[in-house]
N, C-alpha and C positions, 0 to 999 in steps of 0.2 A: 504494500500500500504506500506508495509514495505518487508525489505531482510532477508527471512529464508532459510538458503543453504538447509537441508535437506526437506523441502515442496519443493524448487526449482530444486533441483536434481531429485526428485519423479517426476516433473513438465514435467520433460525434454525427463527422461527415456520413459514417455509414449507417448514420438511427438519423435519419432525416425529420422521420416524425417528433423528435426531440426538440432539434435544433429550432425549426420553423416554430415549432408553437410555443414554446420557452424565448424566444427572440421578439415573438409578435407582443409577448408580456412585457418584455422588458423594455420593445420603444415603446408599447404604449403607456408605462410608467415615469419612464426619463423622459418626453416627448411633454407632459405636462410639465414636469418638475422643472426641465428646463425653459419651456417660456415665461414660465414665473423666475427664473432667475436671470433670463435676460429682462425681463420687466419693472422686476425690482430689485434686483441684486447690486447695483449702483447706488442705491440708496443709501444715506446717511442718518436714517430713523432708527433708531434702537427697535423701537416696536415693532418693522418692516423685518429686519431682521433677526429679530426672535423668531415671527413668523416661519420667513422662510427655514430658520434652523429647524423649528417644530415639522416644517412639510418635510425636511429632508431626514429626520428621524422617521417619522409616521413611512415616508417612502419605502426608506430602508431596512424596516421594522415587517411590511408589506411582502415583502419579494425574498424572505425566508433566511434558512439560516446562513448563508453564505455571504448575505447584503448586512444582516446582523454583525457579521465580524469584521466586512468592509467598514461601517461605521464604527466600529469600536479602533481597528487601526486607524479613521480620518482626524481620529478626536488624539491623537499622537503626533499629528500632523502639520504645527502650525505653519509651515513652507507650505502645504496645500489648501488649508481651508481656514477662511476669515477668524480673526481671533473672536469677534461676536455671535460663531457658530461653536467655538470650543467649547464652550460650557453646555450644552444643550445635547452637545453628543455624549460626553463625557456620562450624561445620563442616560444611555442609553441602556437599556434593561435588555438582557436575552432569556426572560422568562416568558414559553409558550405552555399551552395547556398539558397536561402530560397527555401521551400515548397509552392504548389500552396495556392492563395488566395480562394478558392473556399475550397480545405483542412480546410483551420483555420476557415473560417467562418462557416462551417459547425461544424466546432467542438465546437466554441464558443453558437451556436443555440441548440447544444443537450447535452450540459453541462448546460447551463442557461434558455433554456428552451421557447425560446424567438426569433422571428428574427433579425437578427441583426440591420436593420434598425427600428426596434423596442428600442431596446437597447440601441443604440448609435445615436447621431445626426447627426454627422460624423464618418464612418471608412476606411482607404485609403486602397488604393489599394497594396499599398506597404511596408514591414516594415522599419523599423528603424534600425533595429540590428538583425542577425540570425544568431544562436550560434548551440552548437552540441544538446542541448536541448531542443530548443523552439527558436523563436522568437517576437517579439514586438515593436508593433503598437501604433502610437501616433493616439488618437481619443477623440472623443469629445463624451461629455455625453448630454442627453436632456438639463439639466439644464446648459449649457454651459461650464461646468467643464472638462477641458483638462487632460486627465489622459492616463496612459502606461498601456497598455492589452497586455500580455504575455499569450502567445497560444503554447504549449508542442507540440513536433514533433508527427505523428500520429505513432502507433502503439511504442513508446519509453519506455511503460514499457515492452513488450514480447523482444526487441532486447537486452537490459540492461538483464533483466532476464535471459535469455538463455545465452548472454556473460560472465554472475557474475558466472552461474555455472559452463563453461568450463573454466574460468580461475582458478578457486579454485583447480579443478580438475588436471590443467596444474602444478600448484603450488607445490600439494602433490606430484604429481608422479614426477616432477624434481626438486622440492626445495630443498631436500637434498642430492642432485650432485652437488648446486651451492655455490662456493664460499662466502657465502653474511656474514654477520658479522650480526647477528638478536637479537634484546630483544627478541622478539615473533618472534615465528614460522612464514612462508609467509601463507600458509592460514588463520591465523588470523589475520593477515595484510589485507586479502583479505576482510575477513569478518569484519573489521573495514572499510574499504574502502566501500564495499558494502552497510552497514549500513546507509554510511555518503552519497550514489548516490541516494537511496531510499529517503532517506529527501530531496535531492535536487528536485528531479521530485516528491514531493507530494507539490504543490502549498497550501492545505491546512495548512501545516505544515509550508510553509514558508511566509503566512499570521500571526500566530504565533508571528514565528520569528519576525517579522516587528516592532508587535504592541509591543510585549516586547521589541526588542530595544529601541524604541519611547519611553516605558515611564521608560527606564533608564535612559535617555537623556532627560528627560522630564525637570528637572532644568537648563538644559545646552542651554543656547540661541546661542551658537556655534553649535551646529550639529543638524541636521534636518534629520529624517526619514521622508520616504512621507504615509501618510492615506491610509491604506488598506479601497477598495469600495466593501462592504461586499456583495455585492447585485448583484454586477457583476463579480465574484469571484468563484472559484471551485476546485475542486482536481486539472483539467488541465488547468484550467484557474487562471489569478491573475489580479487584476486591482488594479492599486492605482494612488494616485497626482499625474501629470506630475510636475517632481520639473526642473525647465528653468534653464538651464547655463551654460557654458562648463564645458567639464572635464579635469579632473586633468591630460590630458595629452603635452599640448606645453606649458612653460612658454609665451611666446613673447602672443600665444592667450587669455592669462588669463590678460596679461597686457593691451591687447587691449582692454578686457570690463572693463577696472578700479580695476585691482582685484592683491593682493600682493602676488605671486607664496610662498614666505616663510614665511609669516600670517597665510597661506593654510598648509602649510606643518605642521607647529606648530600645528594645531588642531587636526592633524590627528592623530599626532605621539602622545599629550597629549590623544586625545581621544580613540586609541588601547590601551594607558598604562592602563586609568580608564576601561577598557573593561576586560584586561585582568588581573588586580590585584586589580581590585575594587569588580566589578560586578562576574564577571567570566563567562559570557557570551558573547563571541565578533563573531566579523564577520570574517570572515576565509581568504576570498577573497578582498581585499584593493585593489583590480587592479586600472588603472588610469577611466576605462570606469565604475567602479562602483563607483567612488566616483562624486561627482555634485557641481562643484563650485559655490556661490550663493553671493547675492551682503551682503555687509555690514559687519563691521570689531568690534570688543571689545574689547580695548588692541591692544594686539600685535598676535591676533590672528581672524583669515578669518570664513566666515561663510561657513562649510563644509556639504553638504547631502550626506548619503548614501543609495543606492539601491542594488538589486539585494540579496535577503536575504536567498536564498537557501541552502548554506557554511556557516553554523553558527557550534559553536560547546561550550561545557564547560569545564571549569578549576576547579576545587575542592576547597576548600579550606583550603585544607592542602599542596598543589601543590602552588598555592598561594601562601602563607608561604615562603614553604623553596626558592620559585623562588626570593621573596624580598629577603631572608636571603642572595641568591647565589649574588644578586647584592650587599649589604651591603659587603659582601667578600671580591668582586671584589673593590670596594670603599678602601677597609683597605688592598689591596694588600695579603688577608689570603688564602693562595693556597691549604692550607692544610684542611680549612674547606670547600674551594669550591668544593675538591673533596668528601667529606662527603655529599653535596648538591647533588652533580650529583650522587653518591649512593642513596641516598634517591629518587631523580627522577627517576630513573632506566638509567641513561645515564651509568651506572657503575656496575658491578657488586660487592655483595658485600666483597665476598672473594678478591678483586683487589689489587696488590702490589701496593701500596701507593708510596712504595720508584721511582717506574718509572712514577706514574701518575704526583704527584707533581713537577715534574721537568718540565714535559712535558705543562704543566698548565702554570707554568710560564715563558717558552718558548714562548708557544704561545700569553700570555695574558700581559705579565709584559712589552714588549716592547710599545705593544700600548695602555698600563697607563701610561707610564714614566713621559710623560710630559702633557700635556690639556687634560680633558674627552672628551673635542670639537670633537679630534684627532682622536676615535678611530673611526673606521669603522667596522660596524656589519657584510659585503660581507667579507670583507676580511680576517674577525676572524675564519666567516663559510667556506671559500674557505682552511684554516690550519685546521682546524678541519676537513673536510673531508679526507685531506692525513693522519691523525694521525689515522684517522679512519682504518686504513689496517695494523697498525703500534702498536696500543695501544686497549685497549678492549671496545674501547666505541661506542655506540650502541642510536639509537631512538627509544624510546617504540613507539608504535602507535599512543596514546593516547597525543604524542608531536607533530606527523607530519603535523596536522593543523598551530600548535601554530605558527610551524616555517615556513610553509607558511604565514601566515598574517604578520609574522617579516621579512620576507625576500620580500613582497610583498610590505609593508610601506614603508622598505627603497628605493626601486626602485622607486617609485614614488617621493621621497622625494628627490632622484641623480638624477631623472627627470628633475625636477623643477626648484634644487641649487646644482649643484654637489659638490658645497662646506659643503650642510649641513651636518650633522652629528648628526644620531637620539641618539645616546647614548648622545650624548653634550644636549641633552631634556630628557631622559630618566633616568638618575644620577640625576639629580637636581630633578625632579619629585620623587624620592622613596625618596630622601634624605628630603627634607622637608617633606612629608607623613609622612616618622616616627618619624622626629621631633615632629610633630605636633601629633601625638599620638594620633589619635582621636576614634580609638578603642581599645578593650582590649585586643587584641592578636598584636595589632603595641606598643601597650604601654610594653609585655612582652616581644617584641622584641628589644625595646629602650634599657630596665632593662638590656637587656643582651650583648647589644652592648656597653654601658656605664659603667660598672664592669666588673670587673674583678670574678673568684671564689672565692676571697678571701674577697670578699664588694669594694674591690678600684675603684675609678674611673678611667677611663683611657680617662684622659685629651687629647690623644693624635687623638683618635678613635670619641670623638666629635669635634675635631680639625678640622679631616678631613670630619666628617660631612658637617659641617659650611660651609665650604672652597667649595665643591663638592654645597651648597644648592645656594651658593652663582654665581657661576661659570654656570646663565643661559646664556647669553649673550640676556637677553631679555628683560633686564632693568626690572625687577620685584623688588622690596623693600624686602630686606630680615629682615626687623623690625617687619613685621606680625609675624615670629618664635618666635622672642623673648616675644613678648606680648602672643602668644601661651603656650611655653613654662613655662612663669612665672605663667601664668592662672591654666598649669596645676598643677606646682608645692603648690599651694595654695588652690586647691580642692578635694573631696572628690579620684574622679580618681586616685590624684595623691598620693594617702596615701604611697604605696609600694615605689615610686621614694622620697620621702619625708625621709622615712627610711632608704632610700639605704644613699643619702646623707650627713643627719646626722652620721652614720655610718663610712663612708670615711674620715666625718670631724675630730670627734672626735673617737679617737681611745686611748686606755691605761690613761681613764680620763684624757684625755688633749685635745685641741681640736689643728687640724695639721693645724696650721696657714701658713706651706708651699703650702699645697694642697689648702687650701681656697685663698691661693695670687695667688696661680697659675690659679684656676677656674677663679677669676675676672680679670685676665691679660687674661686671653682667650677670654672673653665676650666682652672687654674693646673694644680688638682690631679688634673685629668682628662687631659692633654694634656701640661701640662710650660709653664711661663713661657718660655724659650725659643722653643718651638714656633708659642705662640700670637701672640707678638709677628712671628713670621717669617712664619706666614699672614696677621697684620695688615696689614703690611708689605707682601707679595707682592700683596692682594687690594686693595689702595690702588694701587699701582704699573699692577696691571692696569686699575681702572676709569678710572684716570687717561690712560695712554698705550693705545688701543685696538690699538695695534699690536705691544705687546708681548706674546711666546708665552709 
């Protein structure tokens, strides 16, 4: 089960009965919608275009589940569609009436091969949740083990199939009559889309998923994947743990079973960060109904499960990289290197006048650092960057529009919860101790380069604001772990190159710059405490020295 345009166009060509009448639908759906939005789409009324957002929901809501998940990627999209259509999509619900129970159980008996009262000890009559893709059923196994059977709508890969190939189709023949602003062309937007609907509806792919989540989070006693039950399990079938709890969507209910709505919030947002700049594998869809609030707390942080593994996607690791790089930027206020970042992601092209980007960067980004990282708000950075988007050349490859669903899907649950929070107020202090702590080779060549200058100097001022930004969680975290970090590193093999950079700085024209060393330990001083600093001196000398001492 995978998405080949060209097998699927051949697929199509030869069930003519399909194509024709599934196409007569579709212009005569888009055929409306579109002269109301050459009608009114130019309009500057709010109310005109709530409207027209409301038709192009109700449209896309109409023509099934395939147009369902088109509008849920358009709402990812703001290089494609008006910023005062984002919020309207962003609502868009894929709850349709469930499918007979006679349907799923039949489909569960000739997938697994078994009747279902065979199967299961209990299976109710009704589900629990019924989405554009399948629905799912809380049931009980022989052995008493409560677990989620997710049952695929019947015939869902022939409709998805047939609709992947007439939108591709729609794409070529009018995509370049539409005004859109594209990294890629829209059919390969299509066929990235389609790509990513095909792994959604192969349950076996998204069994997978599951189990590698689980054991990237396998040292993490904050977040819980549920056990895939292999046994009762199929291409259109998925069974795994019933994980108990509510979900991450009313505060006041999370408070009623004893549980901290921004404990919760904190795991999530740390645990998308480790997803998406650790691992590089995360979960795409952070909605409030995929995540499962669970009892027991660690720190300053709630015990989060997640389900529903279909929307998984990866991040490169060079993508990676320059993503920490683009936040480091952001951290040192450098507008000039963030746009070199967004080049390198393709948010840019590279020929791009610099002289207009950079201004526009700091336009949009310099007001909401000025004062607290707490402060900024990630909705309202992407709701200015959408308008700049019609304005300036910037663009989302494909290969981003997951990303920025799951960031723009975190923090909605997160304004859910504490409308006061503020994910970047976690997500600064998260990369900034990361690279402090330098714990790999490519965060330690990125330290080297944030800490010097080209000339060897250090720039006292860029670990300044490190410090300040690692310190600045408001989560009452001990920022003393860094500096025992940091001394550990400066004193081991690792840290040979940071060893040399700083001797380097120190001593300069055989003289050693006793201005730059008063400066480094009035940095430290005030960061950490004179006391403290001298005691990790002390400890991290003792240790490199005696390898036997703990």
């Amino acid at each position: 089960m995978r998405y080949d345009h060209g097998r699927d166009l051949l697929w199509l060509l030869l069930r003519p009965w399909r194509l024709i009448s599934r196409l007569l639908v579709l212009l005569m759906h888009f055929t409306g919608l579109a002269a109301r939005l050459v009608t009114q789409g130019s309009s500057t009324d709010s109310g005109v275009q709530s409207r027209l957002a409301q038709t192009v929901l109700k449209t896309l809501t109409q023509l099934g589940p395939c147009f369902i998940k088109v509008g849920q990627a358009l709402s990812t999209r703001p290089d494609l569609v008006p910023g005062a259509w984002l919020d309207e999509l962003t609502k868009l619900q894929d709850q349709l009436p469930a499918f007979p129970l006679d349907a799923a159980r039949e489909m569960v008996e000739t997938d697994l091969g078994q009747p279902v009262d065979k199967l299961f000890r209990t299976f109710p009559r009704e589900p629990i949740a019924a989405a554009s893709l399948g629905q799912v059923y809380k049931a009980r196994l022989n052995n008493g083990l409560w677990v989620a059977v997710k049952v695929q709508r019947p015939g869902l890969e022939v409709v998805i199939r047939r609709d992947l190939v007439l939108l591709r189709l729609l794409a070529m023949v009018f995509g370049p009559a539409l005004p859109l602003n594209l990294g890629d062309g829209l059919p390969a937007i299509v066929d990235e889309f389609g790509s990513k609907l095909f792994e959604e509806i192969d349950y076996d792919a998204e069994a997978r998923h599951a189990r590698r989540f689980a054991q990237q989070f396998r040292d993490n006693p904050t977040v819980t994947a549920p056990a895939v039950v292999g046994s009762h399990s199929s291409q259109r079938i998925l069974t795994t743990v019933w994980l108990e709890g509510p979900k991450l969507r009313d505060p006041k209910e999370l408070r009623r079973h004893g549980l901290d709505p921004t404990a919760l919030i904190r795991t999530g947002v740390t645990a998308g960060l480790e997803q998406l700049l650790e691992h590089g594998f995360f979960h795409a869809d952070p909605h409030p109904g995929n995540l499962i609030a669970l009892p027991g707390r660690i720190g300053d942080k709630g015990h989060l499960g997640y389900v529903d593994f279909g929307m998984m996607d990866e991040i490169s690791q060079e993508d990676r990289l320059i993503i920490t790089d683009s936040i480091i930027h952001l951290i040192n206020k450098d507008y000039e290197s963030l746009a070199d970042d967004f080049i390198c992601l393709g948010f840019l092209r590279p020929d791009v006048d610099r002289r207009r980007i950079v201004p526009a960067l700091r336009e949009v980004l310099a007001m909401k650092l000025a004062d607290a990282v707490s402060d900024f708000n990630f909705k309202q950075v992407t709701d200015r960057f959408s308008e700049l988007m019609y304005d300036y050349p910037f663009r989302v490859p494909a290969r981003f529009a997951l990303i920025i669903r799951a960031l723009v899907s975190q923090e909605g649950v997160a304004l859910r919860l504490d409308p006061g929070f503020r994910i970047v107020g976690v997500a600064y202090p998260y990369v900034a101790r990361r690279l402090l702590a330098a714990d790999t080779a490519e965060l330690r060549d990125k330290l080297l380069d944030v800490l010097f200058d080209q000339e060897g100097r250090l720039r006292l001022e860029r670990l300044d604001s490190l410090l300040r930004v690692a310190r600045d969680t408001g989560d009452g975290q001990d920022v003393l772990p860094l500096a025992s970090s940091g001394l550990r590193l400066l004193f081991t093999a690792d840290g040979q190159m940071l060893r040399q950079r700083l001797l380097q700085t120190l001593v300069r024209d055989d003289r050693l710059q006793t201005q730059d060393l008063a400066g480094l330990l009035s940095l430290l001083q005030r960061h950490f405490g004179a006391a403290d600093v001298a005691r990790g001196l002390a400890q991290s000398l003792w240790k490199r020295l005696n390898p036997l001492a703990v």
